[in-house]
C-alpha positions in Angstrom: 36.8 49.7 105.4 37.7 46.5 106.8 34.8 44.6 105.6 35.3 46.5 101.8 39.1 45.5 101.9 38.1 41.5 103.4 35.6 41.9 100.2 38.1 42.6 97.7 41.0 39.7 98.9 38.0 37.2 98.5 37.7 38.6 95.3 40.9 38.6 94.2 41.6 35.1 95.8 39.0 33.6 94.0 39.9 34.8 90.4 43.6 33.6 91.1 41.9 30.2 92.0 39.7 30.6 88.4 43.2 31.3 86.5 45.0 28.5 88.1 41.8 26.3 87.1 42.0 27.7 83.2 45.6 27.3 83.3 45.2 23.5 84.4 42.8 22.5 81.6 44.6 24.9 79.0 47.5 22.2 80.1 45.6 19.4 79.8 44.2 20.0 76.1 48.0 20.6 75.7 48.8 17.3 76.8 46.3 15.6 75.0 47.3 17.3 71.9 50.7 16.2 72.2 49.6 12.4 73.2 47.7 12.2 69.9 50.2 13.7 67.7 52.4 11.4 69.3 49.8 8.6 68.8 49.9 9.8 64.9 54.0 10.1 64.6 54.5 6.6 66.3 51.8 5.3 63.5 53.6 6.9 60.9 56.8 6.2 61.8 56.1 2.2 61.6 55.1 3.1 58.9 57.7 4.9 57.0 60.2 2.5 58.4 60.0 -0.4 56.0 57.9 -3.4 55.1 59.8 -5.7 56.8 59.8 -4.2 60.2 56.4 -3.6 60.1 55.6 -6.8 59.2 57.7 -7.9 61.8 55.6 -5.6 64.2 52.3 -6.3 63.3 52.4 -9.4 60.8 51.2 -7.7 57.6 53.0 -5.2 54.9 51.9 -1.6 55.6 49.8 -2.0 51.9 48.1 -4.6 53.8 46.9 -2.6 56.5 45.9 0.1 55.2 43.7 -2.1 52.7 42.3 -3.3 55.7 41.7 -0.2 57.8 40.0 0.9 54.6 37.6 -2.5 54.3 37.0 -1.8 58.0 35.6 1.6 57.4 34.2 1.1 54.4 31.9 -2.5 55.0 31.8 -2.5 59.1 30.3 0.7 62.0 33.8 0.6 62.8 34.9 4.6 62.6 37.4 7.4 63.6 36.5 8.8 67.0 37.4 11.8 68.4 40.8 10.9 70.0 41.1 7.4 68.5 41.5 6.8 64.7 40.6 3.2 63.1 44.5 2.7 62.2 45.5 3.0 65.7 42.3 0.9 66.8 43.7 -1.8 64.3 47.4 -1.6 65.2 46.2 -2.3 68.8 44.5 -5.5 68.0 47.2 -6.5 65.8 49.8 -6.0 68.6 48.0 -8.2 71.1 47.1 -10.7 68.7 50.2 -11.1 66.6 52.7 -10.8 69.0 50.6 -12.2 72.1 51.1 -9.0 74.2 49.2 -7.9 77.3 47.3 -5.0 77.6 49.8 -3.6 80.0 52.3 -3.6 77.0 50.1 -2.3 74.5 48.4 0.3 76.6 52.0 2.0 77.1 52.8 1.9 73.4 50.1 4.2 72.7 49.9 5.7 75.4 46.2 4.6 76.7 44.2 3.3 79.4 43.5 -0.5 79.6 39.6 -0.1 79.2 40.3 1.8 76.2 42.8 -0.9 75.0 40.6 -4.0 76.0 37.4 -1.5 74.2 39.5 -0.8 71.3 40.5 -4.4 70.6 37.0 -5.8 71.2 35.4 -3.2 68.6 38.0 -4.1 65.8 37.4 -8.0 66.7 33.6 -7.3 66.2 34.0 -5.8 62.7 36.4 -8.6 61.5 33.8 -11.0 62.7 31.6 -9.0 60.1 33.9 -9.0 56.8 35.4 -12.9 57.9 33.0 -14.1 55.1 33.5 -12.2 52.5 37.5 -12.4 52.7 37.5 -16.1 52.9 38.0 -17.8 49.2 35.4 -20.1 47.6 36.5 -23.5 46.9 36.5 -23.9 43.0 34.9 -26.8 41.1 37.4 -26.7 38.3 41.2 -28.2 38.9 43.5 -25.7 40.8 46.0 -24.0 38.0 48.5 -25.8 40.1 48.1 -29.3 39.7 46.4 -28.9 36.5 49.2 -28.0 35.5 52.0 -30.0 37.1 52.7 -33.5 35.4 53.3 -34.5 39.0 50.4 -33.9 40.5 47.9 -34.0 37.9 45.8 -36.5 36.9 46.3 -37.6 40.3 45.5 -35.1 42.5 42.8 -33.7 40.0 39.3 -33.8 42.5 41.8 -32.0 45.4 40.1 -28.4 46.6 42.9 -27.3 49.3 44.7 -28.6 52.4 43.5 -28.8 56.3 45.5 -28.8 59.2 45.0 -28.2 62.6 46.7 -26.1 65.5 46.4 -25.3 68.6 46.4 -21.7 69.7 46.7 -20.7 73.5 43.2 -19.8 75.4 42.4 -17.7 78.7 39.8 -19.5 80.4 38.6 -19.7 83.8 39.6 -22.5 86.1 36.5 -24.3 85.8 36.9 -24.8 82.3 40.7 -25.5 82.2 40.7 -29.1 82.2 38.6 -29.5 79.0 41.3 -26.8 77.3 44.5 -28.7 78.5 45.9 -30.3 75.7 48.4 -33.0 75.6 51.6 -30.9 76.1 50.0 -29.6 79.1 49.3 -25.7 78.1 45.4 -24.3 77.8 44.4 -23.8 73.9 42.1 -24.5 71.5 42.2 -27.0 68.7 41.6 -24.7 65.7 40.7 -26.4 62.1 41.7 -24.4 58.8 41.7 -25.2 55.4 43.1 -23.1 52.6 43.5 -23.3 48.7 46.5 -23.3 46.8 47.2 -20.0 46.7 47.4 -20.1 50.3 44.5 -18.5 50.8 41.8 -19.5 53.9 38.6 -21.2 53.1 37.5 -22.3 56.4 38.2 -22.2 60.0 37.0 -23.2 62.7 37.9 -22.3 66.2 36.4 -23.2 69.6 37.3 -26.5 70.4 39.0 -27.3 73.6 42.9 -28.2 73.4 42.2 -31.9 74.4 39.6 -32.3 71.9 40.6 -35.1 69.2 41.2 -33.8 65.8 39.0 -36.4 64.0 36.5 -35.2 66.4 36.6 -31.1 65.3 37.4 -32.4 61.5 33.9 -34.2 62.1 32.0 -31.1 63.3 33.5 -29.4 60.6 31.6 -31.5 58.1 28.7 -32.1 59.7 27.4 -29.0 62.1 24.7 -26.9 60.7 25.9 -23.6 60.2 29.4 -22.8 59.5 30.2 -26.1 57.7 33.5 -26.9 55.7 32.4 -26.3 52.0 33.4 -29.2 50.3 31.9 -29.8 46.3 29.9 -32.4 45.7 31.8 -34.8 42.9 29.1 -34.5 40.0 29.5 -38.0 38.0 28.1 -37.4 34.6 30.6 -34.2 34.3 33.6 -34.7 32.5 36.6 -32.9 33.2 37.3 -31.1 29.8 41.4 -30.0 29.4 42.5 -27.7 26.5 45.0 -29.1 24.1 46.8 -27.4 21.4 47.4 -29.5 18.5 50.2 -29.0 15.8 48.3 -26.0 14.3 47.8 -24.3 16.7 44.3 -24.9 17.1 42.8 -25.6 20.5 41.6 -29.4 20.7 38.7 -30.1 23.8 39.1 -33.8 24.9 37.9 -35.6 27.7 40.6 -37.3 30.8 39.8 -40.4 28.9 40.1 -39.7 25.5 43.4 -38.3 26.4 44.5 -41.6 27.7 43.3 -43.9 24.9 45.3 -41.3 22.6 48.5 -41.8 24.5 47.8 -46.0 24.4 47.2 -45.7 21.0 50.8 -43.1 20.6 52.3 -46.0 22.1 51.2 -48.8 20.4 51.8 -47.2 16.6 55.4 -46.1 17.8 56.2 -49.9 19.2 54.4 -51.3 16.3 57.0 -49.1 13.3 60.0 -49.6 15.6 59.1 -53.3 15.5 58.6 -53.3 11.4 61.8 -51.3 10.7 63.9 -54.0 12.3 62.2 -56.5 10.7 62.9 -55.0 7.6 67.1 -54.4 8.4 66.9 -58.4 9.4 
């Protein structure tokens, strides 16, 4: 009887300890339920908010992003996984990258581990690195619309592409390397080259330079490295630049720059030549 009864408590002890075990991962998919909604409302919330404070949160309009998350999906292996969607993958790296934030800050905004934050951001940094081509703008032979057509600008500023500057963005490197990336103000970054069009869209960059590299010397690479170089159209001599005028009936006129000018010299010349007869003529 003893032994029977001893049987039936080890029974019964081990199918409590079976139920408390059931109950603890019934709690845990709970949990993890509730973090990914969660996950989900903070996203949409940001969203829902307003342009402006999301833009102030992650540097683009909420159109913006979800154009992107879309390109991301759509042109790079970058995908939903089974906890982690592409949005949240992308608001991460926008987080830390737009508003410099640690991992430790981003991790506890949604509510994850920093492997998967540093994973999350590397993955989404990856698939930019893949569409970076296609989303930078061409430089155009033909005269940007606006100096073509600004009389302040134009002729003047007719064979300009764009504009190039140079910044310096702040780098992590080891100490062995630290000297080369201090810069003249004394903080670690790298001397980034960038050149955009008039619509203020980017053409080029260039990034990798240490801080205390010269900006003659990264403008240099820029034109003259291999691969990646700063696309700059060659000036083709024996091509006229051809501008559309319209004449008094309405009919469009095709001149040349210099044509143009001999017919102004010429304007000028008739006008001072009448104005000169008719006061002859009241002498």
């Amino acid at each position: 009887m003893d032994r029977a009864h001893h049987g039936d408590q080890e029974v019964l002890e081990e199918r409590e300890r079976n139920a408390l075990h059931d109950d603890e991962l019934d709690a845990d998919i709970i949990l993890l339920v509730l973090l990914i909604l969660f996950r989900m409302l903070y996203l949409r919330k940001c969203l829902r908010h307003g342009p402006q404070y999301f833009r102030q949160l992650y540097r683009m309009y909420p159109q913006i992003f979800l154009k992107l998350c879309k390109e991301l999906r759509e042109q790079t292996s970058l995908c939903d996984t089974k906890y982690i969607s592409v949005e949240e993958m992308v608001a991460t790296f926008l987080l830390v990258v737009g508003q410099n934030s640690r991992y430790c800050y981003t991790k506890d905004t949604f509510n994850r581990s920093t492997f998967a934050t540093s994973v999350n951001f590397h993955k989404v940094l990856r698939a930019l690195n893949q569409i970076a081509p296609s989303l930078m703008a061409k430089p155009e032979i033909a005269v940007p619309t606006k100096i073509r057509e600004s009389t302040r600008f134009y002729p003047y500023f007719k064979d300009c592409v764009g504009t190039i500057n140079g910044t310096h963005i702040l780098a992590m490197v080891s100490q062995k390397k630290a000297p080369s990336f201090r810069n003249r103000k004394g903080d670690l970054s790298q001397n980034v080259l960038a050149a955009c069009n008039f619509d203020l869209e980017f053409m080029y960059v260039l990034s990798g330079w240490e801080g205390s590299a010269h900006d003659s010397k990264v403008l240099n690479d820029a034109l003259t490295m291999n691969s990646n170089r700063l696309p700059v159209p060659e000036e083709d001599e024996s091509a006229e630049e051809v501008v559309e005028e319209i004449n008094d009936n309405n009919d469009e006129v095709l001149t040349t720059q210099d044509q143009q000018r001999e017919y102004v010299n010429q304007w000028r010349k008739t006008i001072a030549s009448n104005m000169w007869s008719d006061s002859i003529e009241n002498l």
